[in-house]
MIKOL-575949 format. One record per residue (C-alpha): residue in one letter; x negated, y negated, z negated; residue number from 1. Coordinates in Angstrom, 1 decimal. Layout:
<atoms>
(A,(X,Y,Z),NUM);
...
</atoms>
This chain:
<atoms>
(X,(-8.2,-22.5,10.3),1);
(X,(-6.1,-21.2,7.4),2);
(X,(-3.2,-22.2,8.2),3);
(X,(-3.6,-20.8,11.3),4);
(X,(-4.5,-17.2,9.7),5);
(X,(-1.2,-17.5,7.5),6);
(X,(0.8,-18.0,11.0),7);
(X,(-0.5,-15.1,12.6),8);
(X,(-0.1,-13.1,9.4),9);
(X,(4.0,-14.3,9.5),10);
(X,(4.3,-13.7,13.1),11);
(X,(2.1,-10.2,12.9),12);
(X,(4.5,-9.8,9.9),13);
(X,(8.1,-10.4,11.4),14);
(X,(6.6,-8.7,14.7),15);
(X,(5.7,-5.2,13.2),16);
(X,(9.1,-5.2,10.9),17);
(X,(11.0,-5.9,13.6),18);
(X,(9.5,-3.5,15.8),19);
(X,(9.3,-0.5,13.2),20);
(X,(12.8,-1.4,12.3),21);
(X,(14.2,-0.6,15.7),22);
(X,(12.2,2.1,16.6),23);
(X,(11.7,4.2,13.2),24);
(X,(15.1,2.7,11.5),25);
(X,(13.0,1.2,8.9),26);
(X,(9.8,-0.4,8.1),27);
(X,(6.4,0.9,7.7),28);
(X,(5.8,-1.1,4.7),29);
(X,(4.2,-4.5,4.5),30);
(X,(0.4,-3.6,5.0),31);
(X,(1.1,-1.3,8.4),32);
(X,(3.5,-3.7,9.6),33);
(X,(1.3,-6.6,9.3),34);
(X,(-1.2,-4.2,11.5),35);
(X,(1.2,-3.5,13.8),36);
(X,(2.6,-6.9,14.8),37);
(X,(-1.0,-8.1,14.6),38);
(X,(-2.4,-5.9,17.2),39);
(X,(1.7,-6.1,19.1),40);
(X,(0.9,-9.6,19.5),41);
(X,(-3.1,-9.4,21.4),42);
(X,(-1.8,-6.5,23.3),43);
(X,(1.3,-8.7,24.5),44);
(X,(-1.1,-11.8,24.6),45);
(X,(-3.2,-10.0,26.8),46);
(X,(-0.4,-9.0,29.2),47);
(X,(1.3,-11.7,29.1),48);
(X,(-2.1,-13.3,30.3),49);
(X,(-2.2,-10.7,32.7),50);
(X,(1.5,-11.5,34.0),51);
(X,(0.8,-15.5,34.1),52);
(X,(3.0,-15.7,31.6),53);
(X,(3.1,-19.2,29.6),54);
(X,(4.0,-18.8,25.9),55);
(X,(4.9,-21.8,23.8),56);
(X,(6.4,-21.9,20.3),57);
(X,(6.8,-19.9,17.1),58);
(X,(9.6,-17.7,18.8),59);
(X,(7.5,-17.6,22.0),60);
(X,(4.9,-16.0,19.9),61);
(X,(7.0,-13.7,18.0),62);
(X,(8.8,-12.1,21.0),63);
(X,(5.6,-11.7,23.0),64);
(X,(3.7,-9.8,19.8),65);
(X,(7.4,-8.5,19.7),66);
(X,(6.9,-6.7,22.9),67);
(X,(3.4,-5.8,22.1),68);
(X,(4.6,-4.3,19.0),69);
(X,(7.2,-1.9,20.8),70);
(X,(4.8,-1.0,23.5),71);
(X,(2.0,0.0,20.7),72);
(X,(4.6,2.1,18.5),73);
(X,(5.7,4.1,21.5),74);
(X,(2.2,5.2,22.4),75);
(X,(1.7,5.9,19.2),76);
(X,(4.9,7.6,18.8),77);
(X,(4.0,9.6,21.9),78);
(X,(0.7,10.7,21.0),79);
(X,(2.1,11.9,17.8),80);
(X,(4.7,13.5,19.1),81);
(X,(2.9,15.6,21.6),82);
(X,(0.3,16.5,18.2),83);
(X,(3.1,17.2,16.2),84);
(X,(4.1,20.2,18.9),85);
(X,(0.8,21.2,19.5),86);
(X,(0.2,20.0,23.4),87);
(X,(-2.5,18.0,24.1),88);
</atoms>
């Protein structure tokens, strides 16, 4: 049970840096990242169950919370965006 906690936390953790990294040009810090690549990796769990998608492996895992990740930051990045100009 822990152990499996501590993987998630590395793989939510190297997930969200990753993914803030290449779309901000540098991380969020270590508490949002960890949220990010978290909720990255059940978004891209969930369409990667969707897609029949088998994932195996630690770097299985990572790229799929990977592609999560990216797909949550640019919504995020899109709702803030259109805030940020006042559109709704």
């Amino acid at each position: 049970m822990i152990t499996n906690l501590l993987i998630w936390l590395v793989v939510g953790l190297i997930a969200g840096y990753l993914a803030s990294k290449v779309l901000t040009g540098r991380g969020m810090g270590l508490p949002a990242d960890i949220v990010v690549g978290l909720l990255g990796a059940v978004i891209g769990g969930y369409l990667a169950g969707i897609a029949g998608i088998a994932v195996g492996g630690f770097i299985g895992e990572v790229v799929v919370a990977l592609v999560g990740a990216f797909l949550l930051l640019f919504v995020v990045r899109l709702v803030m965006s259109g805030r940020r100009f006042g559109h709704r």
